[in-house]
N, C-alpha and C positions, 0 to 999 in steps of 0.2 A: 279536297285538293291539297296536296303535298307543293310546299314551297319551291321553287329552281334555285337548286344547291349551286349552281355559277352565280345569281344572282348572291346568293349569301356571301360565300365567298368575295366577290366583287364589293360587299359594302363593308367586310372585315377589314380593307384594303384600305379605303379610302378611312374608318375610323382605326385603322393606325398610324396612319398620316397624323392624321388632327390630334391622336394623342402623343404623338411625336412632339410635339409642341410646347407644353408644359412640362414635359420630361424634360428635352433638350434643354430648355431656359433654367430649369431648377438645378437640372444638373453642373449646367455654366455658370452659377453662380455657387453654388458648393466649391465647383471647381476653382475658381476665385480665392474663395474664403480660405479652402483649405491650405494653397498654395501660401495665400499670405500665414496662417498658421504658423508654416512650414521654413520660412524663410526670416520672419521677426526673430530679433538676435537677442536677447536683454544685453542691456552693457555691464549688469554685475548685480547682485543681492537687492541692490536699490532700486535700479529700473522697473518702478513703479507699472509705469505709461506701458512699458511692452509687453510685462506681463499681464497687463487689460487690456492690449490687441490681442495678443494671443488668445486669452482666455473670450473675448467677445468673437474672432474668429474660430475658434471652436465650436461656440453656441450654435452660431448664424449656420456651420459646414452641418450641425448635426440635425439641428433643426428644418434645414430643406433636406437633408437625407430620410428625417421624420415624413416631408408633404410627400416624395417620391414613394413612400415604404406605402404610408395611406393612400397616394392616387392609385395604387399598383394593387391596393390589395381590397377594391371594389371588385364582387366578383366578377360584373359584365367587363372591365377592363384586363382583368387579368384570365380571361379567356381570350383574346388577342395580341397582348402584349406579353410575350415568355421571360420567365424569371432572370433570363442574363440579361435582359434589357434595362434592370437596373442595378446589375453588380457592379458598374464603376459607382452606382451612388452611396451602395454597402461599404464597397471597399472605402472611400474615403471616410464614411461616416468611423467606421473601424479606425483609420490613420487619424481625423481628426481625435476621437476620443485617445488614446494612444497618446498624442502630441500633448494633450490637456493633463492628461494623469502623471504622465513626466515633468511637464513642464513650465505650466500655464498659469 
């Protein structure tokens, strides 16, 4: 007996709902991290303290850009979830490191 392929279809659905979930959140808080990155100013050679926000908001953006790359790259989930669904977490991970090699 051959499975009912709407039935399949129908539970690809609902489990990329539910992995919507831990994407969404990992990615909102990369998103966070990176911004602050992005936005910390040093006031001059000395500023100690912002160039270790910087440098800890880089970690923090690259290392949930790491948990997205591994939840995404289980095979059963990256048979429902398509590779753009985590390019905004690439691309920050990108702009974080970027911001750290220049700056941080």
């Amino acid at each position: 007996m051959t499975p009912d392929h709407s039935s399949v279809d129908d539970d690809r659905g609902c489990l990329r709902v539910v992995l919507a979930v831990p994407f969404l959140l990992l990615t909102l808080i990369e998103a966070y991290f990176c911004w602050t990155a992005l936005t910390i100013r040093p006031s001059g050679p000395w500023d100690d303290d912002a160039y270790a926000g910087i440098t800890l908001s880089c970690v923090v953006t690259l290392g949930t850009a790491a948990a997205v790359i591994a939840l995404w790259a289980v095979p059963s989930v990256r048979r429902v979830v398509p590779w753009w669904c985590i390019s905004p977490s690439l691309l920050m991970g990108i702009v974080a490191g970027v911001r750290w090699m220049n700056g941080g």
